[in-house]
C-alpha positions in Angstrom: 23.9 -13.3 -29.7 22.7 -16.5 -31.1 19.3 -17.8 -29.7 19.3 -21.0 -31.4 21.9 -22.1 -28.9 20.8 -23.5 -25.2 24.4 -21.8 -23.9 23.7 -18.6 -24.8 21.6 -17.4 -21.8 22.4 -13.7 -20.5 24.5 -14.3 -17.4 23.1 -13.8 -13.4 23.3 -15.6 -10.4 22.5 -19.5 -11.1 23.3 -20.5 -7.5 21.1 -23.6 -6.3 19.9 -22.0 -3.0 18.6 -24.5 -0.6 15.5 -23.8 1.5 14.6 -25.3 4.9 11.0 -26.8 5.1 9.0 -27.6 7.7 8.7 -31.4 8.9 6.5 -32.6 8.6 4.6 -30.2 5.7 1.7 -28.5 7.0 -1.6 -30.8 5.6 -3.3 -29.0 3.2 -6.5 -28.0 4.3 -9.3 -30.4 2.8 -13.0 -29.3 2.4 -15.2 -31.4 4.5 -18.2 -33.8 2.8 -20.9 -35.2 4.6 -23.3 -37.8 4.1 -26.8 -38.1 5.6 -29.1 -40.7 6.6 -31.3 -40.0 2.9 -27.8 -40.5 1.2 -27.7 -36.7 0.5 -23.9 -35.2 0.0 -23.2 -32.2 1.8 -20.2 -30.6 0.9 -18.3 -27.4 2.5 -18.9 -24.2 0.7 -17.3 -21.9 3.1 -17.1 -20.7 6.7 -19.4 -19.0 9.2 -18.4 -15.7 11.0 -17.9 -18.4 13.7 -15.2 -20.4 11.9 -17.4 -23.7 11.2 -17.7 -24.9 7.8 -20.9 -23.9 6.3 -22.4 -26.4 4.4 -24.8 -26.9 1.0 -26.8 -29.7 -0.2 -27.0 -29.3 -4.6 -29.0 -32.2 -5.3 -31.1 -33.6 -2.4 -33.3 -36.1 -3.0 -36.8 -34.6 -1.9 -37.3 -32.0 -4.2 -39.1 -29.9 -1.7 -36.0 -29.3 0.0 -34.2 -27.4 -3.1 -34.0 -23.8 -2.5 -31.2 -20.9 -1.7 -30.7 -21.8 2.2 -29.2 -18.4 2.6 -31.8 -18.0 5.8 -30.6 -21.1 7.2 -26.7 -21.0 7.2 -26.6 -25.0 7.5 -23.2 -26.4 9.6 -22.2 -30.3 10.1 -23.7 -30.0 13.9 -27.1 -28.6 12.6 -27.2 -31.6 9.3 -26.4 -34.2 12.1 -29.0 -32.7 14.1 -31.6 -33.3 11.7 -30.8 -35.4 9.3 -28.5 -38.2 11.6 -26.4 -40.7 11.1 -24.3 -38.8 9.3 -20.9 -40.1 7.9 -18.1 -37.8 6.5 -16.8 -38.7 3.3 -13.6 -36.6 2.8 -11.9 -33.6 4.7 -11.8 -33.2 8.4 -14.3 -32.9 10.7 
């Protein structure tokens, strides 16, 4: 057997087999970013036990508000509550 040479594979089933997709794809699921009224970006870190995104802030503006915010799950209707307008900037929401 000569590996230098492209033709010299070992020998199996080489069959294209074609595969039915869905259309349209499925969209691929996109993780939601917020905006707030102080120009804060929220972005989605995860999901609560309810099934809503669950949100963190890594660089506010107001220093006072850095901290863990594991007491406080924060969630888009809780940031617009508090911190409205919001806008979203990417994913769905």
């Amino acid at each position: 057997m000569n590996i230098t040479l492209p033709t010299n594979f070992p020998s199996g089933d080489r069959r294209t087999v074609r595969v039915a997709l869905p259309t349209p794809l499925p969209a691929a699921p996109v993780a939601l970013v917020l905006v707030d009224c102080d120009g804060d970006v929220w972005r989605q870190a995860g999901v609560t036990p309810e099934g809503e995104p669950l949100m963190v802030c890594d660089t506010p503006q107001d220093p006072d508000e850095v901290g863990p915010g594991a007491s406080n799950p924060w969630t888009p209707t809780a940031i617009a509550a508090w911190f409205a307008p919001v806008r979203v900037l990417g994913g769905a929401a």
